[in-house]
C-alpha positions in Angstrom: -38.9 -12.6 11.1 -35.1 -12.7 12.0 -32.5 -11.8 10.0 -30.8 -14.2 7.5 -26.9 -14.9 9.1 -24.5 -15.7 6.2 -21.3 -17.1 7.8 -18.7 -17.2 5.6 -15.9 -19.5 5.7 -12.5 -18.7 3.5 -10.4 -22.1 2.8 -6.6 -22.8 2.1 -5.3 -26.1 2.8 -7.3 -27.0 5.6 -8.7 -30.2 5.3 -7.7 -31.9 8.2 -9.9 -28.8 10.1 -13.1 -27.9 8.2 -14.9 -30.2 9.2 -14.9 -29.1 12.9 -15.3 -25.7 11.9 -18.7 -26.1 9.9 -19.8 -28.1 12.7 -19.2 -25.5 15.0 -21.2 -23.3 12.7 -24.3 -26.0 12.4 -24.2 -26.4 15.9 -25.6 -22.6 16.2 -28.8 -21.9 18.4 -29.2 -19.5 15.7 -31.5 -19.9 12.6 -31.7 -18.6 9.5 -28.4 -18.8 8.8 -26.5 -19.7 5.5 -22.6 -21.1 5.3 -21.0 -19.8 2.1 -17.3 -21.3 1.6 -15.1 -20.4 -0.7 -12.1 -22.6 -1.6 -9.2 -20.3 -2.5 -6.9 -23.0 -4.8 -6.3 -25.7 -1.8 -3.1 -27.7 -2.8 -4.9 -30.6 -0.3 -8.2 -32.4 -0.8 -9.8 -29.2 1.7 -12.8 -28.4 -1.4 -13.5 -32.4 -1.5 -13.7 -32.5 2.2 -16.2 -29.4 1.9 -18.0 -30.5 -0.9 -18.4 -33.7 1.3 -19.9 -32.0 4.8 -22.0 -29.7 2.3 -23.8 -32.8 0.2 -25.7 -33.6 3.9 -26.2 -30.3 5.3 -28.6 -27.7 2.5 -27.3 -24.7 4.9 -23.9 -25.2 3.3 -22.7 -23.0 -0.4 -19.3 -24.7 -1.5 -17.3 -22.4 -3.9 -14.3 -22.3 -5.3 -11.6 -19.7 -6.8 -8.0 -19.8 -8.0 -5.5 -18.8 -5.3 -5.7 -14.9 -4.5 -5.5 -14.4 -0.9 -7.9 -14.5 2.0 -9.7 -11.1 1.4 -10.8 -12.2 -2.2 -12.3 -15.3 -0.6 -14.2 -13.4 1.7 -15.1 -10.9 -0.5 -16.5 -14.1 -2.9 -18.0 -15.3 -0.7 -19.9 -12.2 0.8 -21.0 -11.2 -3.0 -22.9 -14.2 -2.7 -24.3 -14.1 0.4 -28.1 -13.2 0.6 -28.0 -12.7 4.9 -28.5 -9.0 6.4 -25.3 -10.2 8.3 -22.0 -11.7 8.0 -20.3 -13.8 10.0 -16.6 -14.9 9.4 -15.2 -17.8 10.6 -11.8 -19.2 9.9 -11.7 -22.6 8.3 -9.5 -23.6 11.6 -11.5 -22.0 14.2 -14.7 -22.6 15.8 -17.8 -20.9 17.4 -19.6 -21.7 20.7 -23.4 -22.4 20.0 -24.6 -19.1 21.2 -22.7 -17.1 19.4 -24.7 -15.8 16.5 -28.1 -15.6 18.5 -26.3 -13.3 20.9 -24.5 -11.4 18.4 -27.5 -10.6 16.2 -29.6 -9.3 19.3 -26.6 -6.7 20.1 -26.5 -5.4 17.0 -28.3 -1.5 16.9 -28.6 1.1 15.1 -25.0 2.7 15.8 -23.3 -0.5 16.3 -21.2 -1.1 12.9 -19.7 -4.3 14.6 -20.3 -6.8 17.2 -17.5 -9.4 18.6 -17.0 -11.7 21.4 -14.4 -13.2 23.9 -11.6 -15.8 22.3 -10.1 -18.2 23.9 -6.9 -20.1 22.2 -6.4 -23.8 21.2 -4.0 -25.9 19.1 -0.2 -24.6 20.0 -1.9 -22.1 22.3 -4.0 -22.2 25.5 -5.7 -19.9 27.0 -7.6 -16.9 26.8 -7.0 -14.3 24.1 -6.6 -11.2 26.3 -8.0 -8.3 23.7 -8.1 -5.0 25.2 -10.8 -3.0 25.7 -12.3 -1.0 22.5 -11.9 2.7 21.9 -11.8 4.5 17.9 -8.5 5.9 19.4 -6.9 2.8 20.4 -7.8 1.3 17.6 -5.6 3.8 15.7 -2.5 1.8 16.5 -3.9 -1.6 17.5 -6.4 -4.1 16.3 -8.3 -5.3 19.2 -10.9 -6.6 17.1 -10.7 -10.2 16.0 -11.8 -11.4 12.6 -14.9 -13.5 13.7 -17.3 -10.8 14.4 -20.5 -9.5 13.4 -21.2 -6.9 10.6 -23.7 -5.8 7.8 -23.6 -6.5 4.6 -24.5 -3.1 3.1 -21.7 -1.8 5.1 -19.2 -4.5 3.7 -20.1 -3.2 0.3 -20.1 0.7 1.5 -16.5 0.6 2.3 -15.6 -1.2 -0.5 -15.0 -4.8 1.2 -11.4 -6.5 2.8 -8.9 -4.6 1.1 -7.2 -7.5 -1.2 -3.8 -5.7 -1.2 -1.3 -8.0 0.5 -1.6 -5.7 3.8 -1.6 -8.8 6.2 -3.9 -7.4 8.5 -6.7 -6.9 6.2 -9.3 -7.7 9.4 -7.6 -4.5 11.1 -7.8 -2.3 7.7 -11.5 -3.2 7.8 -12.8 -2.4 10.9 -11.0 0.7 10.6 -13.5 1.4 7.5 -16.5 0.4 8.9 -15.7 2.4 12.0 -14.8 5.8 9.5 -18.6 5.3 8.9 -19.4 6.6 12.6 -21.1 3.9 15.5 -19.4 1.9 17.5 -18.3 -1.5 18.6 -19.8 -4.3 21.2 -18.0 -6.9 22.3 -20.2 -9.6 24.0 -19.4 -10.8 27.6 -19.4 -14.4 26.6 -16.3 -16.9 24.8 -18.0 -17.1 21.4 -14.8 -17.9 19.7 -12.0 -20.4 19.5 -8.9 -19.6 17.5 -6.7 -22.1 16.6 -3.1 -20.9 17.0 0.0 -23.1 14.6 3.3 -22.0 14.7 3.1 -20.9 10.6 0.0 -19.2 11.0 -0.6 -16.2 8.9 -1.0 -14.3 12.3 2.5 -15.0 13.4 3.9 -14.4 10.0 2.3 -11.3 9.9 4.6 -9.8 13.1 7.4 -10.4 10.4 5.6 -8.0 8.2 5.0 -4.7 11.0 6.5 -2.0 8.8 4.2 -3.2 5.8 1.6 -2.9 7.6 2.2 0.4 9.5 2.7 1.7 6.0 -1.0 0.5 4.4 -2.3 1.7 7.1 -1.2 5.1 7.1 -1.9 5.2 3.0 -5.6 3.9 3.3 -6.2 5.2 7.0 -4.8 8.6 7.1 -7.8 10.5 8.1 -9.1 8.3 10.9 -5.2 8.0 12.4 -4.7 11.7 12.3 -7.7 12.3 14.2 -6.6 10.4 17.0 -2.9 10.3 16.7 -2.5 13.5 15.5 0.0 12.3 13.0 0.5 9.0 11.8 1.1 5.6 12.9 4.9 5.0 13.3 6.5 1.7 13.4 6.6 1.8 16.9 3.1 2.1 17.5 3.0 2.6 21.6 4.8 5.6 20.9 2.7 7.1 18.0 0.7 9.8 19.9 3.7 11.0 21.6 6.0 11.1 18.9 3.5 13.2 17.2 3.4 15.7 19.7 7.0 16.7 18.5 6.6 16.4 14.3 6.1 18.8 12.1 5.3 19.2 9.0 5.6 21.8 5.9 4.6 21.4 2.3 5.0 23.8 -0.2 2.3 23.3 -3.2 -1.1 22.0 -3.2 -1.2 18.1 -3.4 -2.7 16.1 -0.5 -3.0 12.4 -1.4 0.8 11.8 -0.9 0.2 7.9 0.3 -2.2 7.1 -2.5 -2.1 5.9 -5.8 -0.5 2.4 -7.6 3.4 1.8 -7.0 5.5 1.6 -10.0 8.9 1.4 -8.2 10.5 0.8 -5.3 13.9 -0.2 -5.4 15.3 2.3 -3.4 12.7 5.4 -3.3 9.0 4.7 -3.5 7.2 6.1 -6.7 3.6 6.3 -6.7 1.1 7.3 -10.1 -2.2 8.8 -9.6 -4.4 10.4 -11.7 -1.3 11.6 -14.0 0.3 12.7 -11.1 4.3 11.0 -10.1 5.1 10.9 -5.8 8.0 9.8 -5.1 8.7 8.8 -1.4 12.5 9.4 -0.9 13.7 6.8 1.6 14.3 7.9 5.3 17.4 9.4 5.6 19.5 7.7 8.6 19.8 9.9 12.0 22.8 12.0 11.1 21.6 12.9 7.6 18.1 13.5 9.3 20.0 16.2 11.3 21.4 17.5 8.2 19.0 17.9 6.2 16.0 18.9 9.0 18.4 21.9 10.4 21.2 22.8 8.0 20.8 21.3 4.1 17.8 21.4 2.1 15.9 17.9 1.6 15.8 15.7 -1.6 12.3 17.1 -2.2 12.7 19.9 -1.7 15.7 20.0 -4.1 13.4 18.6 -6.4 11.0 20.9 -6.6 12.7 23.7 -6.4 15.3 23.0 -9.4 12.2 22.1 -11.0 10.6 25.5 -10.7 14.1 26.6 -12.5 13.6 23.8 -14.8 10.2 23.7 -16.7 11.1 24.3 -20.3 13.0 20.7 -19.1 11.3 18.9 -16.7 7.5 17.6 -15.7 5.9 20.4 -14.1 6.4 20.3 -10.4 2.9 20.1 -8.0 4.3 20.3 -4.3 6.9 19.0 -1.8 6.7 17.8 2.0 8.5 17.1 5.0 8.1 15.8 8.4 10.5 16.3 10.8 10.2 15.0 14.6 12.3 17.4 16.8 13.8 19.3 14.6 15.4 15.9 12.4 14.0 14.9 8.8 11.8 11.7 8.9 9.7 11.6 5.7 9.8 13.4 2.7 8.1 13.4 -0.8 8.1 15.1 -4.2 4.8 15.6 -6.5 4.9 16.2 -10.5 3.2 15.7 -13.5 3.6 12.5 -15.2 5.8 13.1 -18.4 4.5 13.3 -21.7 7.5 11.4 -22.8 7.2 7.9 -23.3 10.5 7.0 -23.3 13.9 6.7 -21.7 17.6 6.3 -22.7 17.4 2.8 -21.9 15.4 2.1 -25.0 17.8 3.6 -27.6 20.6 1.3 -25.7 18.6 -1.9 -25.7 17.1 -1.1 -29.2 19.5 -0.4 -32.1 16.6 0.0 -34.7 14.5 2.1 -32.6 12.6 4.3 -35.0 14.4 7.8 -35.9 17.0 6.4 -33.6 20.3 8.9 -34.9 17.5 11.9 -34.8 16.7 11.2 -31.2 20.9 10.7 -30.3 21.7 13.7 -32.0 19.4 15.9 -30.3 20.5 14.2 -26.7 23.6 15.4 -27.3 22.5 18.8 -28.5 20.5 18.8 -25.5 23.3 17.7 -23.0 25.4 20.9 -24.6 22.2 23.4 -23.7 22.7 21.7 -20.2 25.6 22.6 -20.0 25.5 26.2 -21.5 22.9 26.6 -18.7 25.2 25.9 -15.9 23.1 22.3 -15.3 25.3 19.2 -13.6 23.2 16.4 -13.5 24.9 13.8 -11.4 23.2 11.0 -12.4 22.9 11.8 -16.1 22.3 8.1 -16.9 19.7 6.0 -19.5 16.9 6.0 -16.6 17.1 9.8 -16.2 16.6 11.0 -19.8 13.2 11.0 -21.3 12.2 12.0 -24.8 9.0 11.8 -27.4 8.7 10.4 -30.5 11.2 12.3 -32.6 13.0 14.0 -29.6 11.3 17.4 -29.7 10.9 17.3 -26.6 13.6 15.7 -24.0 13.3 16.3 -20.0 15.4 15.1 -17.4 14.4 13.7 -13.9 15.9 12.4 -10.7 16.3 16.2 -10.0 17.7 16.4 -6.6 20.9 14.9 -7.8 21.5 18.0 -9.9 24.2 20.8 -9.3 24.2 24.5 -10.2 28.2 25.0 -11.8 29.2 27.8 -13.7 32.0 25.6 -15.4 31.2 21.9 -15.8 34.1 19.8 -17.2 34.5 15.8 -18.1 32.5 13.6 -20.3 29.3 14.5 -20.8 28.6 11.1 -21.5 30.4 8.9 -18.7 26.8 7.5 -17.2 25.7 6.5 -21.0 27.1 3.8 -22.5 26.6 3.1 -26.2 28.1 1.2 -29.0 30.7 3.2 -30.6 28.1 4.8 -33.8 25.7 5.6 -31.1 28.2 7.7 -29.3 29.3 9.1 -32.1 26.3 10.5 -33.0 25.4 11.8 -29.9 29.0 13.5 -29.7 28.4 15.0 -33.1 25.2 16.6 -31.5 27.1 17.8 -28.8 29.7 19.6 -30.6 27.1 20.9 -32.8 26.0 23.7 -30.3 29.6 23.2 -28.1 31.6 24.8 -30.8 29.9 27.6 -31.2 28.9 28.5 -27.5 32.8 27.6 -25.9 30.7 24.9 -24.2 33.5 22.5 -22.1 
């Protein structure tokens, strides 16, 4: 008995093309097959139009979602599915009749995925010129189109489409199915039709390419080491080569540097996992690269090395890294606990009747004259930087590479935290409580 086919058919806005799509799909020498599609919050009338085409054809499943992205559609859709295989189609391209019956009798053992030839329509004629498949050129190129040929117990073995905003979730996917080993046939046949417009996601996605480059590496980094011996870089021709002049040294144990959920990026990247803070300091431009690759020690390593100096004070440092390509700093990060503090300077500014508030200023300013005792100039002693518990028995400071080593400190201790006037009283009262006695400046 063949295998059930489920062809799955994610839909945004795309009434005016569905219908050629699923007809495409009918039109399959291929049987059993199912059509699952899965309306992801059209703005149009594309889930009447589907609902339409599926009342006459029994083949056809009509779903529908609120709006979140092309790879929860799919993955919808596949959860539903019931077929051995799964099939994607666009809900603007189309399939020759073959396709599928072709497909299904390539696919063996070691094959994870099976694709064919493409040839454009719409804004776009011609043939899709893909190049030839290898796991190592697929390391810095997708030449694997989205309307192709996989199992469904390997869909759900990787985990599905990644539904991240990535833009090239089809490329992030095969990359997983092809970390499970096997390999990929592409038919000798034009099974495929892609519809090209001007605002497709694909062309929007060029706009995107350092995005991309980045998810890649993060979720990837295994499979693009193997082959590239380093990681993708933005310039992606160039990746193997660059690679064969970086180098890389970390101090600490820590090894999931790209993983993790985001909780800032505004000007350095800071990534939590599993009670662990990365921060990914921005790349340094070429002159500073120099610097800091052959003469200055980096931001993270800074970091963690005041941090060593600095436990009683700070969230306990893990590791550092660097890369540097010939000799010049490219990448570097810094690993810590997550701080048992819950809270920052900001919240005693932006709340005057936070609980045991003149406790907490008093002992900032207490704790700003120990600083200083200790020969510690924070240059960026400001209401982000500061942490603190409950009742201020315990207060730590972060953002440690901006930090000093001075054996007199002079000026306001208090220039980067602004306060109503009772606040800062307070906090100078603190201050002077431990500065009188010590000949603190």
């Amino acid at each position: 008995m063949k295998p059930l086919v489920s062809v799955i058919v994610p839909l945004y806005n795309a009434a005016p093309f569905i219908g050629e799509a699923l007809e495409s799909v009918l039109a399959s020498s291929y049987r059993p097959i199912e059509i699952i599609v899965v309306d992801d919050g059209s703005t149009d009338d594309s889930l009447s139009v589907a609902q339409t085409i599926a009342v006459q054809h029994t083949e056809i499943k009509v779903l529908h979602q609120a709006n979140a992205g092309v790879s929860a559609a799919r993955n919808h859709a596949i959860r539903e599915a019931q077929g051995e295989y799964i099939l994607p189609v666009d809900a603007d391209d189309k399939i020759s009749p073959t396709y599928i019956e072709h497909a299904v009798e390539a696919m063996q053992e070691n094959v994870r995925i099976v694709g064919c030839k493409a040839h454009f329509f719409g804004d776009k004629q011609g043939e899709w010129r893909l190049p030839a498949y290898s796991p190592a050129l697929l390391a810095r190129k997708n030449m694997i189109h989205i309307c192709s040929l996989f199992r469904k117990a390997e869909w759900k073995r990787v985990g599905g489409f990644c539904e991240e905003e990535i833009f090239r979730e089809d490329w992030d996917f095969w990359l997983s199915l092809m970390e499970l080993g096997g390999t990929y046939v592409r038919l000798d046949e034009v099974g495929l039709y892609y519809r090209v417009q001007h605002h497709s996601r694909r062309q929007r996605a060029k706009a995107q390419k350092r995005l991309i480059v980045e998810a890649i590496n993060r979720r990837h980094a295994a499979y693009i080491e193997r082959y590239l011996g380093g990681p993708l870089h933005v310039h992606r021709s160039w990746s193997k080569f660059l690679n064969r002049f970086r180098s890389v040294k970390q101090v600490g144990l820590f090894d999931r540097w790209q993983e993790g959920t985001i909780i800032d990026q505004r000007r350095n990247i800071l990534r939590l996992t599993d009670g662990i803070v990365v921060k990914q300091f921005r790349t340094p431009s070429i002159l500073r690269g120099i610097w800091y690759g052959m003469f200055g020690k980096s931001k993270a390593r800074r970091s963690y090395e005041y941090a060593l100096r600095m436990q009683d004070i700070t969230p306990a440092p893990i590791a550092y890294r660097e890369v540097r390509i010939c000799g010049v700093l490219r990448e570097s990060w810094y690993a810590c606990r997550l701080s048992e503090c819950p809270y920052t300077f900001k919240d005693l500014m932006e709340n005057p009747n936070f609980p045991n508030r003149a406790q907490i200023l008093f002992a900032i300013g207490r704790f700003t004259a120990q600083l200083r005792q200790r020969g510690i100039w924070h240059r960026d002693y400001s209401r982000g930087n500061i942490l603190f518990n409950e009742d201020a028995s315990r207060i730590e400071i972060i953002d440690l590479n901006r930090i000093r080593w001075r054996r007199h400190i002079y000026g306001n201790p208090f220039e980067r935290l602004p306060l109503e006037p009772e606040g800062m009283q307070i906090m100078q009262e603190g201050y002077e409580s431990l500065s009188r006695h010590t000949g603190t400046h």
